[in-house]
N, C-alpha and C positions, 0 to 999 in steps of 0.2 A: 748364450746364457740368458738373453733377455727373456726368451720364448719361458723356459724356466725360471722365472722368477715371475712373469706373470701367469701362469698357472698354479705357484705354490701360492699368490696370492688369492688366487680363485677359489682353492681349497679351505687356506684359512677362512674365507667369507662363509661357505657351506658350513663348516665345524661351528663358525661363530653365530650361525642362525639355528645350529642344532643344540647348540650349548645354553642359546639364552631362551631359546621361542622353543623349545620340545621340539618332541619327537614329531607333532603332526605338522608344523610347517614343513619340516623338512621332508615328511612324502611326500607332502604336496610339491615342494619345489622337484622332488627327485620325478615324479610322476609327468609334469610340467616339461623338464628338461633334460633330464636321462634316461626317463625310461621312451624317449618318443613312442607315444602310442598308434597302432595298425593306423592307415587313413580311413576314414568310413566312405567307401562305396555306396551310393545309392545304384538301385537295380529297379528294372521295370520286370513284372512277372507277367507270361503268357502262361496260357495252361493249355494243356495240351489233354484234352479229353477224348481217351482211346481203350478199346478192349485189347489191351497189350498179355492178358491171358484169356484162355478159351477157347472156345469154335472158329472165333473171327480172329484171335493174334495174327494168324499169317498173312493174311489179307488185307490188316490193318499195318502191317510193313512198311508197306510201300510211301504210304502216308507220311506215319512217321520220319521214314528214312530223308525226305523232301523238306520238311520242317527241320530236322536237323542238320541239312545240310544249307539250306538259308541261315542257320542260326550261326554255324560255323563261318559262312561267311559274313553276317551283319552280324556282331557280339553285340552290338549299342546304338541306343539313338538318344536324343536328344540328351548326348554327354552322360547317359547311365547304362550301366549294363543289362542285358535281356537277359532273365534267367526264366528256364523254360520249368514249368509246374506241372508233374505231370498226374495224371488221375486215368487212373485201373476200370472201367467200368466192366470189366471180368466177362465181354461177352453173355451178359448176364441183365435183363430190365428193370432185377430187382438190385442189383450193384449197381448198376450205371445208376440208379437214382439216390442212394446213398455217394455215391461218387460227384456227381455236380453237387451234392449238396458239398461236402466237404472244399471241392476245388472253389467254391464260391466264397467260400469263410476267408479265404487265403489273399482275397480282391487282386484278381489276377487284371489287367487292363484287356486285355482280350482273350476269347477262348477258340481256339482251332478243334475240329472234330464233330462228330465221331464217325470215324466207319459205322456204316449200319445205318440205315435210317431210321428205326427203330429207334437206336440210343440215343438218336441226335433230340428227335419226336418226345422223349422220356426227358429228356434236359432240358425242353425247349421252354414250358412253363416256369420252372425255375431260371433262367437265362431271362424270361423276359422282366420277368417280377423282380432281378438282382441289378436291371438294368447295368446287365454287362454284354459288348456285343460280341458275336461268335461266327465263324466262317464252316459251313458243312468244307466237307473235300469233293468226296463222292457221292454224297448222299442224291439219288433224282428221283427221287418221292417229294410229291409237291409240298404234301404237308406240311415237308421239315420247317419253312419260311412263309408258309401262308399266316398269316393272322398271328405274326412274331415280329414286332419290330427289329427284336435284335439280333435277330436269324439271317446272315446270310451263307452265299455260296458260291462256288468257282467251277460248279460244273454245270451243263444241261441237265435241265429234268426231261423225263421221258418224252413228252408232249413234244419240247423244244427239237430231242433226236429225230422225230416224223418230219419234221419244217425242216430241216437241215438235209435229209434224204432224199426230201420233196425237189429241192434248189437244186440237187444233183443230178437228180434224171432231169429237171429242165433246162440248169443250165449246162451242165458239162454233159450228159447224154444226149442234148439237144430233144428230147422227146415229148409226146404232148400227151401219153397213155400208158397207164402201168396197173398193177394189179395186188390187190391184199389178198394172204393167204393168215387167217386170224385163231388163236384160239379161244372154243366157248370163255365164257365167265373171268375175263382175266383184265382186270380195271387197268392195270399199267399197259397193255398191249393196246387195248380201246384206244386210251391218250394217243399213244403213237400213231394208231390208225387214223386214227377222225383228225390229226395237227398234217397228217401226210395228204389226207384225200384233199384236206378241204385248201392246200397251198397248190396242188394240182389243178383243181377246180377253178380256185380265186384266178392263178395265173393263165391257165387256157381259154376262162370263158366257157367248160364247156361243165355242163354236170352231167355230163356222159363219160368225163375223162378214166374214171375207174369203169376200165370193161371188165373185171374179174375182181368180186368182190366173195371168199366164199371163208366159212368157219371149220374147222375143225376141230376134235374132242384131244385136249390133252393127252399125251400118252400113247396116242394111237399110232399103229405099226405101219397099215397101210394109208399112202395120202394119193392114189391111184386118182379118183374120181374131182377132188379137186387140184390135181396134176393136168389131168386132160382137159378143164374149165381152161386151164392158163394155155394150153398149147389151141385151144379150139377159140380162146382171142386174141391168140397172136402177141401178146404183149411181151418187152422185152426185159421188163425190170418189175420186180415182183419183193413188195412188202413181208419180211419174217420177224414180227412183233414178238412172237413169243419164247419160251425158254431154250433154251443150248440144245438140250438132245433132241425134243422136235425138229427144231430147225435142221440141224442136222440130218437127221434121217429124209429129213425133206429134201433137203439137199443131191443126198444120196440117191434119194430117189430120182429126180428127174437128172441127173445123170448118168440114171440107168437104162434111163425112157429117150436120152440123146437131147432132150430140150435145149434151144441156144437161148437160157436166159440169165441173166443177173439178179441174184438175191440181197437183199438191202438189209440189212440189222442193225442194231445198236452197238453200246461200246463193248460189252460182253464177249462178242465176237473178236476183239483185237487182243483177250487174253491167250496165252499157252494152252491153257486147257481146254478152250474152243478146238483149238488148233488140234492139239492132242487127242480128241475126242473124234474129230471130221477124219483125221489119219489120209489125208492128202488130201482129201477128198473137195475142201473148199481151197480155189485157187484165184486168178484173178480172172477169169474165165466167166465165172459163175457167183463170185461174192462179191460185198462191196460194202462197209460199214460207217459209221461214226465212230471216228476216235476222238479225245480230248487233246491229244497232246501227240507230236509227230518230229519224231527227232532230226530226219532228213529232211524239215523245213523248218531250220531256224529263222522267224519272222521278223528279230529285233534284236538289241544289244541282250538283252538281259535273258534271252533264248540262248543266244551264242554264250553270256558268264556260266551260267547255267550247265550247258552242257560242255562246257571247259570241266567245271568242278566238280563235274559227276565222274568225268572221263580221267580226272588226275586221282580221284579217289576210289575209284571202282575196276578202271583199265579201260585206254581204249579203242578199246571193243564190245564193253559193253554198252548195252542200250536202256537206258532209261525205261519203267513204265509210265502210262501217265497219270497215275497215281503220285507218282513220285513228284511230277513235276507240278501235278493240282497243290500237292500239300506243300513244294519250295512256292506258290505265288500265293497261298492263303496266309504264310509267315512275310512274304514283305511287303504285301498289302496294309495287314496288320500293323507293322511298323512302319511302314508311310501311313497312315491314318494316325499314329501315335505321334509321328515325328511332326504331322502339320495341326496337329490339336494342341491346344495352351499347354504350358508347363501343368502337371496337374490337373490333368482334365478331366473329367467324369467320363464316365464311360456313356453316358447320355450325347457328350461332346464327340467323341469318337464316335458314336454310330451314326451322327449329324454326318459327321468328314467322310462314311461309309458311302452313305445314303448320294452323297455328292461325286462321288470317284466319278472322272469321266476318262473313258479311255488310258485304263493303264496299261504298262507295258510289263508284263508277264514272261515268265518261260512257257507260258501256253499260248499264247498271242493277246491281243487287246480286251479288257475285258472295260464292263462297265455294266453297274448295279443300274436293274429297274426297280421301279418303286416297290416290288415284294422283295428285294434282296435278291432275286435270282439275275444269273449276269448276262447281257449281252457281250459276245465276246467270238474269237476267231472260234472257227471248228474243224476238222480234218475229215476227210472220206479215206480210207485207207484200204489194203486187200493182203492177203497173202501171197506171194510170189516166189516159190522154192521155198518154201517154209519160211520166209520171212515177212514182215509185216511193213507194208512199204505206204507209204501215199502220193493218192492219186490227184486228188482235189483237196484245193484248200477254199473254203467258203467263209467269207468275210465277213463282219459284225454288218445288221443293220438295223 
């Protein structure tokens, strides 16, 4: 009975402050204490600037998929929730720049993307001028992070893939001579060549080290005459800077001529559609590439979370690209630089904590920002073997 009696007291008080004091004390009180209002959430915004329609949606998947699946696992830092922002850049140079422009109105604390280097290149002036910082994924066009302070990235640029190639035939081939097979006019392939001869060179002492240096025309069907350059110096690992289908048919060729050599490429080659395209033809026999990201070498804890929660979400059996995994270490990057930057920090403060990362620990292995933004970080040598994509060499940051 008591409980009831001090509750009809309780009403009578309500009635008696609506009876004397109006109507608007008593919203007040009822707003105050009956209606308890939602709690308000603060939220930290990342934007995620991607051509999620167009030419490049599919390709930009992967990315995405990676970022969302870090997100899923860290919802929050520093006690607020991470709500991801996302911005369309439609596969498109003239969207993507209406697209940063808008994702930047919205003061996201950092921006992840874009597939494309193009889109990134298209953003990157706006990005610097909004002093907000931003992580490419894929992008390995220098330009993305040249002369951008707030540009950085989680992969090799093309340059970096030549040095990483170079360290393979020296160190896991043991070899002291190998050979570029280049095409005319192709600036990304140069990069790769002249990063590859000249780790050759620097580490042998020799500047004879490249015995087969020869060019080739895009497109072209027959590579007979610089086929038998390589076999007439003997070399056993042979530079293929340039696009998929040359390479390929290069391929094809000298193992049609029986040559025993090993061809070296970029990450391009660790896709399906390389694969798909060689139709057996590239094995471990005869290929040997740069990958970003290598699932049968998990290098650390966060390799091993990582490919737990790909494999509880996807099945396991499937395999990661490393796409996937660039874009799950570009989101908690991003959120370790937020989590150790002031309550409120500028994004000038955050690209400070960037610029400083030393050696973090990734689902791709160790990375760590040089002074352009591009990363010093693990890298993989991988191959095909029964159609599958295995690794061979793992080559260390240094």
């Amino acid at each position: 009975m008591k409980i009831y009696r001090i509750t009809a007291a309780f009403l009578l008080i309500v009635l008696s402050i609506a009876t004397f004091s109006g109507c608007t004390t008593f919203d007040n009180f009822k707003t105050a204490f009956i209606d308890k209002p939602e709690e308000n959430t603060a939220t930290i915004l990342i934007g995620v600037y991607e051509p999620m329609t167009g030419v490049d949606s599919e390709s930009s998947r992967a990315e995405i998929e990676g970022i969302e699946l870090a997100h899923e696992m860290y919802p929050t830092v520093n006690g607020k929730f991470v709500q991801l922002e996302y911005a369309d850049n439609a596969s498109d140079i003239y969207a993507a720049e209406t697209a940063i422009k808008e994702l930047i109105l919205k003061e996201p604390a950092v921006i992840l993307g874009s597939y494309g280097s193009v889109y990134s290149m298209v953003a990157g002036e706006y990005i610097n001028e909004a002093q907000i910082p931003a992580i490419a994924i894929t992008n390995t066009n220098p330009l993305v992070t040249s002369n951008n302070d707030y540009y950085f990235r989680v992969c090799y640029v093309d340059s970096n893939q030549g040095d990483i190639l170079a360290r393979y035939v020296l160190e896991s081939k043991k070899e002291t001579t190998a050979g570029v097979l280049l095409p005319e006019g192709d600036d990304a392939a140069m990069a790769m060549a002249t990063a590859f001869t000249d780790r050759i060179k620097a580490e042998t002492e020799n500047e004879d080290a490249i015995t087969v240096y020869e060019e080739y025309t895009p497109g072209d069907k027959d590579f007979s005459a610089q086929l038998e350059a390589v076999e007439k110096a003997g070399v056993k690992s042979v530079l293929l800077p340039g696009d998929n289908i040359d390479s390929i048919n290069i391929i094809k060729q000298a193992s049609d001529m029986g040559l025993d050599v090993v061809f070296l490429g970029d990450k391009d080659w660790s896709s399906d559609e390389f694969q798909d395209l060689a139709d057996g033809v590239a094995t471990d026999a005869n290929t040997a590439f740069v990958n970003f990201y290598a699932a049968d070498e998990a290098v650390n804890e966060e390799a091993e979370k990582f490919l737990k929660a790909y494999h509880e979400k996807y099945g396991e059996n499937s395999v990661p690209e490393d796409a996937v995994a660039l874009g799950y270490d570009s989101y908690i990057i991003a959120l370790d630089a937020i989590d150790r930057a002031d309550d409120d920090a500028t994004g000038e403060e955050i690209r400070d904590v960037l610029k400083a990362e030393r050696s973090f620990q990734g689902a791709s292995g160790t990375i760590t920002f040089n002074t352009t933004g591009d990363p010093i970080k693990t890298a993989y040598i991988s191959t095909w073997r029964d159609g599958e994509l295995v690794s061979i060499y793992t080559v260390d940051p240094v």
